[in-house]
C-alpha positions in Angstrom: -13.9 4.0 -12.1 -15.3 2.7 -8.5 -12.9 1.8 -6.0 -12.8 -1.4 -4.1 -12.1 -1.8 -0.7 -9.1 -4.1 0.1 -9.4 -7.8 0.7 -9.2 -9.6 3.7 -8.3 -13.1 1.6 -4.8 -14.1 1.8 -5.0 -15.1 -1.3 -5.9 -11.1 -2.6 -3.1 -10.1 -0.6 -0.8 -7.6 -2.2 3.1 -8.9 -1.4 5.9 -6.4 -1.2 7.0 -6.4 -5.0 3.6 -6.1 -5.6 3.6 -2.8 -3.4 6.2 -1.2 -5.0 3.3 -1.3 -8.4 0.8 -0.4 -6.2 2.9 2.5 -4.9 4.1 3.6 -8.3 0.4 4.7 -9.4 -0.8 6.2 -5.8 2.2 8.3 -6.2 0.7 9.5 -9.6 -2.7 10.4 -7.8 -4.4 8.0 -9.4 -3.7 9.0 -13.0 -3.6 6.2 -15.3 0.3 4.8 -16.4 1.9 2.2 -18.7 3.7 -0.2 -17.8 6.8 1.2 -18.9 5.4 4.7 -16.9 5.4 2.5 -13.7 8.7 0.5 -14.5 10.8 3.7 -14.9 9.3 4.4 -10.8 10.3 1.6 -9.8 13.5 0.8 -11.6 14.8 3.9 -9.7 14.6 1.6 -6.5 14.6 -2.0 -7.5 16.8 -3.6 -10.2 13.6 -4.8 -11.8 13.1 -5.5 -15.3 10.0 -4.5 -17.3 8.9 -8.1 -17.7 9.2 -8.4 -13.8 6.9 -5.2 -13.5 4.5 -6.8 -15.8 4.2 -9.9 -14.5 3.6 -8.1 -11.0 0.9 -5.8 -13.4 -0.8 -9.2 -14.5 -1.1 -10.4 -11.0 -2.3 -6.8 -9.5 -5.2 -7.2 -12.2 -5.9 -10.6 -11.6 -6.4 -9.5 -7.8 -8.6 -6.5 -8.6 -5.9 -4.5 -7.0 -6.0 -2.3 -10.4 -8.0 -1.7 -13.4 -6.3 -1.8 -17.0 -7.3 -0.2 -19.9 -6.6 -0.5 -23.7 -4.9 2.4 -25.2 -3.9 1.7 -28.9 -1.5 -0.8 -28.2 -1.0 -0.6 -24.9 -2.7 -0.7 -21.7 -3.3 2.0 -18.9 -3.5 0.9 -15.4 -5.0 2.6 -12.4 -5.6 1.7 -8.8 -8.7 0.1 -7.3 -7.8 0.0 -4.0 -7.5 3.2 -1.9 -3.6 3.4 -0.5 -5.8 4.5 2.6 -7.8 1.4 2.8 -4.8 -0.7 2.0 -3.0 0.8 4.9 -5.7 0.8 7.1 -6.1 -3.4 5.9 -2.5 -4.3 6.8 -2.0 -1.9 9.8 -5.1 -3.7 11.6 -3.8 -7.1 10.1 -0.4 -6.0 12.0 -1.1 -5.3 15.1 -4.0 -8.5 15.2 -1.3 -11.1 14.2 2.0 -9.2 16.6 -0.1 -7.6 19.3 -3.2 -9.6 19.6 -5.1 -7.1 18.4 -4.3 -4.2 21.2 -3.0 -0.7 19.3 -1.4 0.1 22.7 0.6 -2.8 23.1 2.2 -1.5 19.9 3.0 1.8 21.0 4.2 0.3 24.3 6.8 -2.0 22.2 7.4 1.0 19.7 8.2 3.5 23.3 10.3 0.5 24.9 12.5 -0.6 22.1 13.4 3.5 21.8 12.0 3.2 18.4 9.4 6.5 18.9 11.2 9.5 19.1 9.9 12.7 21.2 8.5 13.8 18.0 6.8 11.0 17.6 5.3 11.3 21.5 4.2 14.5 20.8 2.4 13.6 18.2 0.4 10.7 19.7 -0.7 12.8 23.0 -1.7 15.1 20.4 -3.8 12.7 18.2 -5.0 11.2 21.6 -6.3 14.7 22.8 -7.6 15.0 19.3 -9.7 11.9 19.3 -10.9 12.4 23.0 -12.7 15.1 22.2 
């Protein structure tokens, strides 16, 4: 099934609750779940019912966030959106509404607030050799 790039509408926007559904199926690779499949991942973290999951399902589908399926008497859901593109999406929206739109004035806050460890700073002057090259 083709995959959509995420939406920039705030309307399309995927809310947390809804990113606990998106997350149940990205963690599957992309195979296709029930809703009960992606109720028992995220009853493990959230006291959720499965009518909560499935009005959170209905929405998702409503978005274009997933595709659904018939199976019998069910339905099978899958992803549309890329977790990749989704992250990319919201990290950009992130940093455009909190750091007007400067990467490095996030890693400055990050580095000031002592919320980057020296694990962390090794790994950035690492991805910045990396992408200087």
């Amino acid at each position: 099934m083709p995959r959509k790039k995420a939406s920039g509408s705030e309307s399309d926007r995927i809310t947390d609750a809804e990113h606990a559904v998106m997350q149940a199926l990205w963690d599957r690779g992309g195979a296709e779940a029930s809703a009960q499949d992606i109720f028992e991942s995220v009853a493990k973290r959230r006291n959720w019912s499965l009518a909560t999951v499935k009005t959170l399902i209905s929405r998702l589908v409503q978005k274009q966030a997933i595709a659904t399926r018939p199976d019998g008497r069910r339905f099978l859901y899958s992803p549309l959106i890329e977790r990749a593109d989704y992250v990319g999406g919201e990290s950009r929206r992130l940093v455009d509404k909190l750091f007007g739109g400067k990467a490095a004035s996030l890693v400055a806050h990050l580095a000031e607030t002592e919320a980057l460890s020296e694990d962390d700073l090794s790994e950035i002057e690492a991805l910045l050799r990396e992408l200087k090259q």
